[in-house]
DRENDO-72815 format. One record per residue (C-alpha): residue in three letters; x, z, y negated; residue number from 1. Coordinates in steps of 0.5 Angstrom, whole numbers, plus 500, padded with zeros to 3 digits. Last residue first. Example, Ala and Ser with C-alpha at 12.3 -4.5 7.8 and 13.67 -1.06 7.14 Angstrom:
BEGIN
[pt "ser",[527,514,502],2]
[pt "ala",[525,516,509],1]
This chain:
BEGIN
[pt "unk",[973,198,841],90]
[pt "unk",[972,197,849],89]
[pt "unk",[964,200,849],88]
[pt "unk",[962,198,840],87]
[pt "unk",[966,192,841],86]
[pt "unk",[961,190,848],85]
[pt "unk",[955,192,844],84]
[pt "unk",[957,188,838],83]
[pt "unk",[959,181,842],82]
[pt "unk",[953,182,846],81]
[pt "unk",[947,183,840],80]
[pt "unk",[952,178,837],79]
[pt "unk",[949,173,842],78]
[pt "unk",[943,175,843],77]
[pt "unk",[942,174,836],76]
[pt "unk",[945,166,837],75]
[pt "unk",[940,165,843],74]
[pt "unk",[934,167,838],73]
[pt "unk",[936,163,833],72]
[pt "unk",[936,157,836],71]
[pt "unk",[943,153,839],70]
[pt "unk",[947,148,836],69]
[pt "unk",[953,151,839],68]
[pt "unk",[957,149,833],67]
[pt "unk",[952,149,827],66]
[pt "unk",[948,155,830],65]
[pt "unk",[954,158,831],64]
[pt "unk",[956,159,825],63]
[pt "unk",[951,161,822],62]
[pt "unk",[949,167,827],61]
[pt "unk",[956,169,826],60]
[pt "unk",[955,170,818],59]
[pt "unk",[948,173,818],58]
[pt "unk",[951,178,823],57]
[pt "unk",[957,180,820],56]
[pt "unk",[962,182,825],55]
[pt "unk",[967,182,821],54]
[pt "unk",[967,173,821],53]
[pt "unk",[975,174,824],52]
[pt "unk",[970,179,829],51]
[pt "unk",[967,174,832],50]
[pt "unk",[971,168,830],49]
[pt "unk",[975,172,835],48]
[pt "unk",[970,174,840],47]
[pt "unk",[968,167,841],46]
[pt "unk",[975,166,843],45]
[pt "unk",[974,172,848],44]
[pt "unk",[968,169,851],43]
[pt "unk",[972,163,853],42]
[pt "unk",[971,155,851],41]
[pt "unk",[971,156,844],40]
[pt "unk",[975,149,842],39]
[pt "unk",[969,146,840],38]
[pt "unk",[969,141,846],37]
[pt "unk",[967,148,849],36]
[pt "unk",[962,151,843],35]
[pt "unk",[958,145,846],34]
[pt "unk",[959,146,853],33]
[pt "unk",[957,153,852],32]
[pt "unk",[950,151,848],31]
[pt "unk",[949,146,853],30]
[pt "unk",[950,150,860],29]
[pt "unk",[948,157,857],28]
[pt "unk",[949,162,851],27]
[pt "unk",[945,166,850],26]
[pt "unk",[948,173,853],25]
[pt "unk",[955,171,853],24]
[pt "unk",[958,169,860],23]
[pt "unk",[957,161,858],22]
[pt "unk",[963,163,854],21]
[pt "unk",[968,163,861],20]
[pt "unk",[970,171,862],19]
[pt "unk",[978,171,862],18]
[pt "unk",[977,179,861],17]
[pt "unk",[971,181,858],16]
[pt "unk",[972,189,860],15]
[pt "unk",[966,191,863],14]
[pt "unk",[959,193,862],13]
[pt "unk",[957,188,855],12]
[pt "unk",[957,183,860],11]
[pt "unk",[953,185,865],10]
[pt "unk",[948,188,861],9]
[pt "unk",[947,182,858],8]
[pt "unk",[947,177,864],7]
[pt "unk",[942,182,866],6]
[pt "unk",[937,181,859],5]
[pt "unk",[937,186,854],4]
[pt "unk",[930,190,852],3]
[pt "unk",[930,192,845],2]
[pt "unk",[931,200,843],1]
């Protein structure tokens, strides 16, 4: 089992609700920023492309690298979070 970060576990124990994007596990201050003046300034927006993308992993971590401008590190943190919190309240 891989290790998740607080800010993981903490996201993925409760329902999102209006959670900012900076909530995600990965993303911080820039990132978020960045995903923000694209239009997806919300954990539940991410979600959507998330789940429009089917949960694919090559696919999300794609696009957002080239939105957010993040490394893949951050991007895998990401969809780790969004896959786990879809396999709790989905």
């Amino acid at each position: 089992m891989s290790t998740t970060s607080q800010k993981h576990q903490h996201f993925v124990s409760e329902p999102m609700g209006d959670k900012p994007v900076t909530d995600l596990a990965g993303i911080g201050e820039k990132i978020g920023q960045r995903l923000s003046d694209g239009g997806f300034d919300k954990a539940y927006v991410v979600l959507g492309q998330f789940l429009v993308l089917q949960k694919d992993r090559e696919r999300f971590t794609l696009w957002l690298k080239e939105l957010g401008q993040c490394n893949i590190k951050q991007a895998n943190d990401c969809f780790q979070c969004l896959s786990e919190w879809c396999d709790q309240f989905l």
